[in-house]
N, C-alpha and C positions, 0 to 999 in steps of 0.2 A: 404662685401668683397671688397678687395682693387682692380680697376684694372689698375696696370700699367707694364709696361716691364717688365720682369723677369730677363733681362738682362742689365738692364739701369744701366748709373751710381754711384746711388744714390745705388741700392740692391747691385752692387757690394762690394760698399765701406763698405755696412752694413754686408756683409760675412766677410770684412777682419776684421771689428770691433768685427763681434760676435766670430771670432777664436782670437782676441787680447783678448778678453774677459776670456774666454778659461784657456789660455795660464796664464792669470795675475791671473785669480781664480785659479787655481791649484798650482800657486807659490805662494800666500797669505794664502791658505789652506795647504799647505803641509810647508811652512816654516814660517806663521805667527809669530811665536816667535822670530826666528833669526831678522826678519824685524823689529818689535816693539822695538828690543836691538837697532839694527842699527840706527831708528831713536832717543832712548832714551825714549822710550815709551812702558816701559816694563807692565805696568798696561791697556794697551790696545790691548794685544796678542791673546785676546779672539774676540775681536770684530773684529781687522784686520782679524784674522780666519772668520768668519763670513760672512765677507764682499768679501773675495773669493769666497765662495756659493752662495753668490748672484750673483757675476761675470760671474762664470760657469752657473748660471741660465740663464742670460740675453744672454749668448752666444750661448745659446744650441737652447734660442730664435730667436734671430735673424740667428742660420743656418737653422731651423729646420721647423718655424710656417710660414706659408703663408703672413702674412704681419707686416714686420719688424718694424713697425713702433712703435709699444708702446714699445716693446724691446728697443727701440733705445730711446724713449721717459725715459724707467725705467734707462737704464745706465748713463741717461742725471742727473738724481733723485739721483743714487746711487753716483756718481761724487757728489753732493752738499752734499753726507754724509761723503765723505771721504774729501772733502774739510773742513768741518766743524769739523772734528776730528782730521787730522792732524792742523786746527789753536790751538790744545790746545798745540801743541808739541812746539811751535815757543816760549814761556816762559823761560824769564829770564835766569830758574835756570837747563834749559837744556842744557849740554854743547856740545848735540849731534844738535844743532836744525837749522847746516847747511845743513846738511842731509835731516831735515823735509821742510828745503828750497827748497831743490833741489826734493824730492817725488811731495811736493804741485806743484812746476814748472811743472813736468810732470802731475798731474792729470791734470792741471788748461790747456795743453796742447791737452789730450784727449778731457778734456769738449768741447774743442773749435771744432774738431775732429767731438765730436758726435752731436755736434749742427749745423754744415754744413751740415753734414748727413740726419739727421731731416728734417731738412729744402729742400734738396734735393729731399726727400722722397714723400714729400707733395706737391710740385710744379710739379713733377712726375706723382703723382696719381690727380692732379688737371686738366694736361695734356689730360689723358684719358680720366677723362673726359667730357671735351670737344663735345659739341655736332656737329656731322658732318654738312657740311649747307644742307640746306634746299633746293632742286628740285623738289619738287613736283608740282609747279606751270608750268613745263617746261615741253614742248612730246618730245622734238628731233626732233618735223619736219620743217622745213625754215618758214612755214608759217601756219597759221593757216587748221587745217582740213577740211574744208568747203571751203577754196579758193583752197583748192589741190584737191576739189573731179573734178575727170574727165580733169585734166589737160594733163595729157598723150593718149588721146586718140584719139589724131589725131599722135601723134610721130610712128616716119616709123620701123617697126621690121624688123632687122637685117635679113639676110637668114638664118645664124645660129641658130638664134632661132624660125623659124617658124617650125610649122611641116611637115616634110618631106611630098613629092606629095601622094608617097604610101602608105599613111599613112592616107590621109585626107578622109572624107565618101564622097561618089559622092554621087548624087540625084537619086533618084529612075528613074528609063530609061537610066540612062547614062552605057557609056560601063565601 
């Protein structure tokens, strides 16, 4: 188990990823087809579909599982799938494939996104940990214990702190 800040800004960023996540999987799942027209990539309506469930998986990850980190590692993965599918769009004989220009811009912009992140994440949790230094070798005392035995016993005690007269035992005989 991971342990770094829950509130650093490497998880932050991977909360706003995993709701972009979110967000872009339910628009690729709910209107994959319109998109695949958009870009002229109408024989890939099933997999852009597809690749929103992965979306929302990876977002559900990184709000949801304790350390965001393979989440963020898997969007890193899914981006070089969508990288690689929209380069079939960029062809000749599409004449939508300014479009696919303009999608890959944006993924190729996330990538970079979730690869900061990554990377964030890791130098984070390297942070932690970090082994504290080492005192054990150290008492706190000025000087070794053996020169301090019996150093204070000639030092004069305060009135304050002796024990009051009526209070001290006398000697047997005394009044």
């Amino acid at each position: 188990m991971a342990y770094y800040r829950r509130d650093s800004a490497g998880d932050a960023l991977a909360r706003g990823m995993g709701w972009f996540s979110i967000g872009l999987g339910a628009a690729e799942l709910l209107a994959g087809r319109r998109i695949a027209r958009w870009m002229g990539m109408e024989e890939h309506a099933g997999l852009i579909q597809a690749y929103g469930a992965r979306e929302i998986t990876a977002g559900i990850g990184l709000l949801a599982m304790g350390d965001p980190k393979p989440w963020m590692w898997g969007r890193v993965a899914g981006d070089a799938l969508d990288i690689a599918t929209l380069a079939t769009g960029l062809r000749d004989d599409n004449p939508r494939r300014d479009n696919v220009r303009l999608a890959l811009g944006a993924v190729v912009g996330a990538t970079a996104l979730d690869l900061v992140c990554a990377g964030m994440l890791h130098r984070e949790e390297a942070a932690a940990w970090t082994p504290p230094p080492d005192y054990s070798d150290r008492s706190g005392l000025p000087r070794a214990p053996e020169a301090m035995r019996g150093a204070a016993k000639d030092a004069p005690i305060p009135a304050d702190l002796r024990t009051p007269e009526i209070l001290r035992f006398q000697k047997a005989g005394s009044p």
